[in-house]
C-alpha positions as CSV (number, residue, x, y, z in Angstrom):
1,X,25.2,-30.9,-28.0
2,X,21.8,-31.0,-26.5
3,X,20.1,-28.7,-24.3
4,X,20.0,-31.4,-21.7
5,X,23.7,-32.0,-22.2
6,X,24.2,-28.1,-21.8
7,X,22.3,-28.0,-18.0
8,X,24.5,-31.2,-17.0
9,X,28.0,-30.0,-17.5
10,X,26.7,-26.6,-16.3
11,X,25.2,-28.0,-13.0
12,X,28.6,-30.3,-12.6
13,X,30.4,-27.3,-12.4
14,X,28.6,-25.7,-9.7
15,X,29.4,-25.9,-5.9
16,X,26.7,-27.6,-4.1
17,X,25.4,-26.0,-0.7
18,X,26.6,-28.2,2.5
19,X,25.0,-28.2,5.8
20,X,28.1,-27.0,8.0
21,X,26.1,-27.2,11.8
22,X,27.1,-30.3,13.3
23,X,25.3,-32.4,16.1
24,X,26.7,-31.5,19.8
25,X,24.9,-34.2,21.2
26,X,22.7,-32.2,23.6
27,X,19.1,-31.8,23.7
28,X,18.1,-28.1,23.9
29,X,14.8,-28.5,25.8
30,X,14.6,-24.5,26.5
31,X,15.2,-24.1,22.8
32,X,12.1,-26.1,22.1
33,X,10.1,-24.8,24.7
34,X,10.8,-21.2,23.8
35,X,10.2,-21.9,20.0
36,X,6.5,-23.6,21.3
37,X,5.4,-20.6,23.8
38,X,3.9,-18.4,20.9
39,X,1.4,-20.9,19.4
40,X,0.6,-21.9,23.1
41,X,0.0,-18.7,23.8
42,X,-2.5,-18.4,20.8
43,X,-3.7,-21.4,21.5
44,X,-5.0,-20.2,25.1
45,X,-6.4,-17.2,23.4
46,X,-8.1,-18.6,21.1
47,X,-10.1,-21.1,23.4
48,X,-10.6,-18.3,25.5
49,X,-12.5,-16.4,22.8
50,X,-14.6,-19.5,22.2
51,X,-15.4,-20.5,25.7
52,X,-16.3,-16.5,26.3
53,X,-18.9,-17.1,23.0
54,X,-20.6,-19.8,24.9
C-alpha cells in the first residue's frame, strides 16, 4: 500500500466540517453598517491628517 493510498482511506474516514448557519432571508443592514464604522472612522482620520499637512 502506498503512501498515497494510506492519506485516502485516512481522510475518508474523517468527518468533514459543515456550515450549520442557515440563510433567514433578511438583510441585516445595521450589521453591515456597524462592521463598516471602524475603517470609516480611520478613514476620516486619516484624510484629516493629510489635509492638516497641506
Amino acid at each position: 500500500m502506498t503512501h498515497m493510498e494510506i492519506k485516502a482511506l485516512e481522510d475518508a474516514g474523517r468527518d468533514t466540517a459543515v456550515w450549520t448557519e442557515a440563510y433567514d432571508g433578511q438583510t441585516h443592514y445595521s450589521s453591515v453598517i456597524l462592521a463598516l464604522m471602524p475603517a470609516t472612522f480611520i478613514l476620516f482620520v486619516a484624510t484629516a491628517l493629510l489635509l492638516a499637512l497641506i
